[in-house]
C-alpha positions as CSV (number, residue, x, y, z in Angstrom):
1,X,129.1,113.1,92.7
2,X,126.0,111.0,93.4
3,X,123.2,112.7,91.8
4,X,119.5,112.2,90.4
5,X,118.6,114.6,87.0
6,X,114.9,114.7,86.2
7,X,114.1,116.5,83.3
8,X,110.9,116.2,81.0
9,X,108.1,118.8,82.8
10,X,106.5,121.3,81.5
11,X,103.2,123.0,80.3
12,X,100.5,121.0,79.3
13,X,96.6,121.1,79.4
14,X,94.4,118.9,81.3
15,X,93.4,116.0,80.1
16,X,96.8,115.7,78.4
17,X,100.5,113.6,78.6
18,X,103.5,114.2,80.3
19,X,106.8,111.7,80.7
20,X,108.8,112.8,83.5
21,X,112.6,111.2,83.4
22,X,115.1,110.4,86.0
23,X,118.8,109.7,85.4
24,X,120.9,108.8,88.5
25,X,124.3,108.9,88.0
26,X,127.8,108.4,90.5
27,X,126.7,105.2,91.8
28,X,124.7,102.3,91.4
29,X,121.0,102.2,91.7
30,X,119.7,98.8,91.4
31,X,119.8,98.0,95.2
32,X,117.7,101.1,95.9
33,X,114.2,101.7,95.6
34,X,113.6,104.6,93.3
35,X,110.3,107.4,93.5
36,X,108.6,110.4,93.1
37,X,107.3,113.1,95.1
38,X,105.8,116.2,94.0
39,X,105.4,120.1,95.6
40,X,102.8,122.3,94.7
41,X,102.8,126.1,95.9
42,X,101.5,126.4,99.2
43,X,101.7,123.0,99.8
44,X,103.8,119.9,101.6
45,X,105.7,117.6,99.6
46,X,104.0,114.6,98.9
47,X,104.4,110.6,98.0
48,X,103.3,110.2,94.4
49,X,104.9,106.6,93.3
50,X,107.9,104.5,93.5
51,X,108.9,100.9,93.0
52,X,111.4,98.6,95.0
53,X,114.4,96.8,93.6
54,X,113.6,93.5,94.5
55,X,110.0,93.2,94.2
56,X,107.9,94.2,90.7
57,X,105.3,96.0,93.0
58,X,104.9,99.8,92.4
59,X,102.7,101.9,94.4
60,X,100.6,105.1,93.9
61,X,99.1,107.6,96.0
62,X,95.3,107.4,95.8
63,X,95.5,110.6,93.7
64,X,97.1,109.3,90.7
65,X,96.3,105.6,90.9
66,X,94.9,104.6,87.3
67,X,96.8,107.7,85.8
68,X,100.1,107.7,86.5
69,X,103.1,104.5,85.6
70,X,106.2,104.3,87.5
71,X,108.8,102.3,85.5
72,X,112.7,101.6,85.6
73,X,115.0,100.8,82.8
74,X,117.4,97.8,82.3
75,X,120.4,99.9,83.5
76,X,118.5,100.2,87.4
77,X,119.8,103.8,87.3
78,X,116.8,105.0,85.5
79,X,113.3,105.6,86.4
80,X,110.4,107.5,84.7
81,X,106.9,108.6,85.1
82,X,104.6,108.4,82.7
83,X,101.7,111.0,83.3
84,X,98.6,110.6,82.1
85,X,94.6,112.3,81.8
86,X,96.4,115.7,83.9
87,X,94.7,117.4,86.3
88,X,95.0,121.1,87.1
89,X,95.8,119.8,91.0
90,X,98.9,117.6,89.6
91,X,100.6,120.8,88.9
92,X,103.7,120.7,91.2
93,X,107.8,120.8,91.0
94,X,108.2,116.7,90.6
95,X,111.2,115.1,92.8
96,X,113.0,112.3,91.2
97,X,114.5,110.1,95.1
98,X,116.1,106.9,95.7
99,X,116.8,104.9,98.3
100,X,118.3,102.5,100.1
101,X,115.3,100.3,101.8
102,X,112.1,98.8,99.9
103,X,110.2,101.8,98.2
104,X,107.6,103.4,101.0
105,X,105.8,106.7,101.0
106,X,108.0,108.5,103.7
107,X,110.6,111.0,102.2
108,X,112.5,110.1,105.3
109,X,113.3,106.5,103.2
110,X,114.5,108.2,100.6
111,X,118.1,109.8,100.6
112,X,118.5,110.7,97.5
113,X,116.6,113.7,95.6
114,X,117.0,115.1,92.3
115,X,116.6,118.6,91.9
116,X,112.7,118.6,90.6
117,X,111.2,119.1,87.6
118,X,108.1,121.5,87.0
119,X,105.1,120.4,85.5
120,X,102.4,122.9,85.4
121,X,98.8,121.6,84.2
122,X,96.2,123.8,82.6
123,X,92.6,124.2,82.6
């Protein structure tokens, strides 16, 4: 089956580092933009970054510009997200998608999600 496996979340206190990790596996992703989204409790789900296949551009919501680095492997299967100087607010269940179009900010782009991967930021 097509599938997308985050893993890396976890606990960690403000101020400090996650790497979040994506694996997509069952097809080819190199013709798809690839992304994350994020849930907190209480909350909608919401854009956080994602890059295109055929353009270098990635793109950030406001809230983690400066922070947070969306990158993809050689293989175009992989994507990961580097998390840095962690807020208490960027605690959420992180979504690992792909897609087929250029990389946007609407989850309705994105047809592929991965299961999500807690990360949980302390004070």
């Amino acid at each position: 089956q097509v599938q997308l496996a985050e893993s890396g979340g976890g606990l960690v206190q403000a101020g400090g580092s996650l790497r979040l990790s994506c694996a997509g596996s069952g097809r080819s992703f190199s013709d798809y933009a690839m992304g994350w989204f994020r849930q907190a409790p209480g909350k909608e789900r919401e854009f956080v970054a994602s890059l295109g296949w055929y353009e270098g551009s990635a793109y950030y919501t406001r809230s983690v510009r400066d922070r947070f680095n969306i990158s993809r492997d050689m293989s175009q299967n992989m994507v990961t997200l580097q998390m840095n100087s962690l807020k208490p607010e960027d605690t959420a269940v992180y979504y690992c998608v792909a897609g087929p179009l250029i990389a946007t900010t609407s989850r309705w782009d994105y047809n592929y999600w991965g299961q999500g991967t807690q990360v949980t930021v302390s004070s």
